[in-house]
C-alpha positions as CSV (number, residue, x, y, z in Angstrom):
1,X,18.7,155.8,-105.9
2,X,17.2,152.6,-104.2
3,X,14.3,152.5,-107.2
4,X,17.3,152.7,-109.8
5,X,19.1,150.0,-108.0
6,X,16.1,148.1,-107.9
7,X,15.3,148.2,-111.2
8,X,19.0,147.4,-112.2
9,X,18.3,143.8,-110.7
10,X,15.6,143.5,-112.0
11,X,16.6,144.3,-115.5
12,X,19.7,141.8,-114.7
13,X,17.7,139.3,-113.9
14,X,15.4,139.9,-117.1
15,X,18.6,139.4,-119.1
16,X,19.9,136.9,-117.3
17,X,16.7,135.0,-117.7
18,X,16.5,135.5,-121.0
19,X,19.9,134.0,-122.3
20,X,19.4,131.4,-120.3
21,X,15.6,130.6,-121.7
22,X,17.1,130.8,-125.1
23,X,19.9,128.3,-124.3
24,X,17.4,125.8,-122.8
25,X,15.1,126.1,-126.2
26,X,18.5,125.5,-128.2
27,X,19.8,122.8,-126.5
28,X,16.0,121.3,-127.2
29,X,16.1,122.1,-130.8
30,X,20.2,119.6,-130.6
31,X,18.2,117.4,-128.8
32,X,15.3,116.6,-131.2
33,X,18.0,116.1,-133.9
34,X,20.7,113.4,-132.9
35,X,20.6,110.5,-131.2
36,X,23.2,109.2,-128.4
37,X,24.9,106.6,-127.2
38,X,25.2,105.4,-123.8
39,X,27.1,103.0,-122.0
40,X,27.3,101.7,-118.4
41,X,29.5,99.8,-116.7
42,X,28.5,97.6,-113.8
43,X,30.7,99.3,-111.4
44,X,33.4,101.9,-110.7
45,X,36.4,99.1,-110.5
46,X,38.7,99.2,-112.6
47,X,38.0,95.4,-114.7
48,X,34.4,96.9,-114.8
49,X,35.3,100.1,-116.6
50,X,37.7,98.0,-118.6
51,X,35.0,95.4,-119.9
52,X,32.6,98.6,-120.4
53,X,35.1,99.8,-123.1
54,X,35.4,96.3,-124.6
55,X,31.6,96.1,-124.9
56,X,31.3,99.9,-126.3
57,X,34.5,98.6,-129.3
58,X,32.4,95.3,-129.9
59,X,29.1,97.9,-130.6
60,X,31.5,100.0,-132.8
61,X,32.7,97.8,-134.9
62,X,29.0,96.4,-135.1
63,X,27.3,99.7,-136.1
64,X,29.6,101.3,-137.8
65,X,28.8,99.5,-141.3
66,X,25.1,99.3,-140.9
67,X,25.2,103.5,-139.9
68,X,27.7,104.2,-142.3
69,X,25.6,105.6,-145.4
70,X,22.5,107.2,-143.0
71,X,21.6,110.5,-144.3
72,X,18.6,111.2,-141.9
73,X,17.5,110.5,-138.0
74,X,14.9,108.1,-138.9
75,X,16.6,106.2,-140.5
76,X,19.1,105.8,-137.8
77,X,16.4,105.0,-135.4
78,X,14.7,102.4,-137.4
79,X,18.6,100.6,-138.1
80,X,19.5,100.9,-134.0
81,X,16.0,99.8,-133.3
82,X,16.2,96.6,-135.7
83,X,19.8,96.0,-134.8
84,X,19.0,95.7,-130.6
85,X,18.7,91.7,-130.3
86,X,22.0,91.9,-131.8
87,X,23.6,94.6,-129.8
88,X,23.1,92.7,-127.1
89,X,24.5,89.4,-128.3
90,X,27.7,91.2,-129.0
91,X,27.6,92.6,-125.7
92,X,27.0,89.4,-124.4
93,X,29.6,87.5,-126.2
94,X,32.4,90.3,-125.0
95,X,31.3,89.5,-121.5
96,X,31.3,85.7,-121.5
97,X,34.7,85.7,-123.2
98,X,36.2,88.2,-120.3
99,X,35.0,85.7,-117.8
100,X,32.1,87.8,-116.2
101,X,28.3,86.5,-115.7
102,X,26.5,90.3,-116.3
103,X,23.2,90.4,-117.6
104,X,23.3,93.2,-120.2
105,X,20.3,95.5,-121.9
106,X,19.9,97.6,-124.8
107,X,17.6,99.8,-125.4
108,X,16.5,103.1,-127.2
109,X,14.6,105.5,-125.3
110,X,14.7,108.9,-124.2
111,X,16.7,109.6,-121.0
112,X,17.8,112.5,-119.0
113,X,21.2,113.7,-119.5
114,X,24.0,115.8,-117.4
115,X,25.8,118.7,-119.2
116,X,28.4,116.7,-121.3
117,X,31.5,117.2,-123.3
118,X,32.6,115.6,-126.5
119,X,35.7,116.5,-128.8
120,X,35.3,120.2,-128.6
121,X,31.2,119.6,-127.8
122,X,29.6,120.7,-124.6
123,X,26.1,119.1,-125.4
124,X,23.6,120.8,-122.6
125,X,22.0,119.0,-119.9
126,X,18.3,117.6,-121.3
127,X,16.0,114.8,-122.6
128,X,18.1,113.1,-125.3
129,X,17.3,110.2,-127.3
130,X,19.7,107.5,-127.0
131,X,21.0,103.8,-127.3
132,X,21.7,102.9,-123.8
133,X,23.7,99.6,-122.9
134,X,23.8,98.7,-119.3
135,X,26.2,96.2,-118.1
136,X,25.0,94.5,-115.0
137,X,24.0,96.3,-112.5
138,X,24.9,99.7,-114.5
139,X,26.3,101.6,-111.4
140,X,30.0,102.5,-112.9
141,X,30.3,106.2,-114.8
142,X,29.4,105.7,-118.2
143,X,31.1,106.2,-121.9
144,X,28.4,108.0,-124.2
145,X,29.1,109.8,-127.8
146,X,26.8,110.9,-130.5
147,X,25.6,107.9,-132.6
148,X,24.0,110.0,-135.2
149,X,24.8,112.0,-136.8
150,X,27.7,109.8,-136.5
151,X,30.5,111.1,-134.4
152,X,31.2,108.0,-132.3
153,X,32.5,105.6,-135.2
154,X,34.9,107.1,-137.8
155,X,37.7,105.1,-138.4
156,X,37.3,103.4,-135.2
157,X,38.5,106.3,-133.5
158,X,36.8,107.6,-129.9
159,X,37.1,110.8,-127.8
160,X,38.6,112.4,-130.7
161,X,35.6,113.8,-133.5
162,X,37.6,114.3,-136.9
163,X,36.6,116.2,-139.4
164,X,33.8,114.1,-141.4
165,X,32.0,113.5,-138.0
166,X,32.2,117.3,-137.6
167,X,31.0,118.0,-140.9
168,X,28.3,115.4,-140.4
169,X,27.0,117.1,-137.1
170,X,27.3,120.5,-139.2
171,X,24.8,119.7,-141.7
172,X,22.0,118.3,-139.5
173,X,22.7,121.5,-137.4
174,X,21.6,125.1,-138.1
175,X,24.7,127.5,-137.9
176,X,23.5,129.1,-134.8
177,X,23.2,125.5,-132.8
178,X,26.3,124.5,-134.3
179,X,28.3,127.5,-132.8
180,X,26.1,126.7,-129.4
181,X,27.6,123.6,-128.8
182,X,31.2,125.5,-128.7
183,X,30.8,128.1,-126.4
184,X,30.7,128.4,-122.6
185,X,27.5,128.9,-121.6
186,X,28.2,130.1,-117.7
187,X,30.6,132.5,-119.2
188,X,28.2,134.1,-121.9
189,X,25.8,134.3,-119.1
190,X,28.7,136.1,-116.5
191,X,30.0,138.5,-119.6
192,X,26.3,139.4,-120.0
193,X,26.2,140.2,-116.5
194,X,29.0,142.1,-116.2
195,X,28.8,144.3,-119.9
196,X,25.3,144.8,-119.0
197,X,26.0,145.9,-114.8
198,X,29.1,147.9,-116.7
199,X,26.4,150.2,-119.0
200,X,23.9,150.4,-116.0
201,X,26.8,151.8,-113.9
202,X,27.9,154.4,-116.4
203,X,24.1,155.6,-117.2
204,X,23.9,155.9,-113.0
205,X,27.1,158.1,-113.2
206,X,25.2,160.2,-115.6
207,X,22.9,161.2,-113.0
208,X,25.6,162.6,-110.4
């Protein structure tokens, strides 16, 4: 009995392992194929987090023309590139007019991001390329949405991804990563566990 116990755990853990290897190379695959966006505020109070939004509109309403027709991620990165100098003059010019002295960066480059959620997105934690703003001292939680394929700037609308940015992110997407980014990981993971401890417990009963 111990040996079959053993090798149930081990088996468990070989499944276990598994899902979770293939969800890491997914979420790699996502990775490789959008580009984010990223802003900081200088601080957690709450004229920080206020000028933070004001900065991320000011962006918005910036991008959104010159993104507007991109088919294809390079193209996006070469426009985001070219268009930094003048990111951050519009960032800049929200801050002066709000009264506040921060310095302010832009940049894209690839950074290391938690698990986050997006409209009805949970993009797994990973290296994601991104345009990251930082607002001072960039120590306040941040605002971030997917630049492209463009989800961030439909109709000047954020937090909610209608259904052209969904359809965008769709057809950049392979059906399987596209499902990904809908489901609970930890709970595929748990329901693995517990179908797959369910089928070694009935094959165990078998032997008494």
């Amino acid at each position: 009995m111990k040996k079959i116990l053993l090798l149930v755990v081990v088996a468990i853990c070989l499944v276990i392992g598994g899902k979770q290897y293939q969800q890491h190379k997914m979420a790699e695959e996502i990775a490789g194929k959008i580009i984010r966006f990223h802003v900081l505020a200088n601080s957690d109070s709450q004229e920080d987090q206020n000028l933070k939004l004001e900065v991320r509109d000011a962006i918005g309403a910036f991008m959104q023309p010159r993104l507007a027709n991109v088919t294809d991620i390079e193209s996006s990165r070469q426009i985001v590139q070219e268009s930094i100098p003048d990111i951050e003059q519009k960032a800049e010019e929200v801050i002066s007019e709000k009264g506040y002295t921060y310095t302010v960066s832009a940049r894209l480059s690839n950074i290391d991001f938690p698990e986050k959620t997006y409209g009805p997105y949970t993009f797994q934690a990973g290296n994601y390329e991104a345009l990251e703003v930082v607002i001072g001292e960039g120590e306040g939680h941040n605002w971030w949405c997917v630049m492209y394929p463009n989800l961030c700037f439909f109709n000047s609308t954020y937090e909610v991804v209608d259904a052209e940015a969904e359809k965008s992110l769709e057809q950049i997407l392979t059906p399987e990563e596209y499902q990904s980014l809908m489901e609970d990981k930890n709970y595929e993971i748990k329901f693995a566990f517990l179908d797959f401890w369910k089928d070694i417990k009935e094959s165990v009963a078998i032997f008494h």
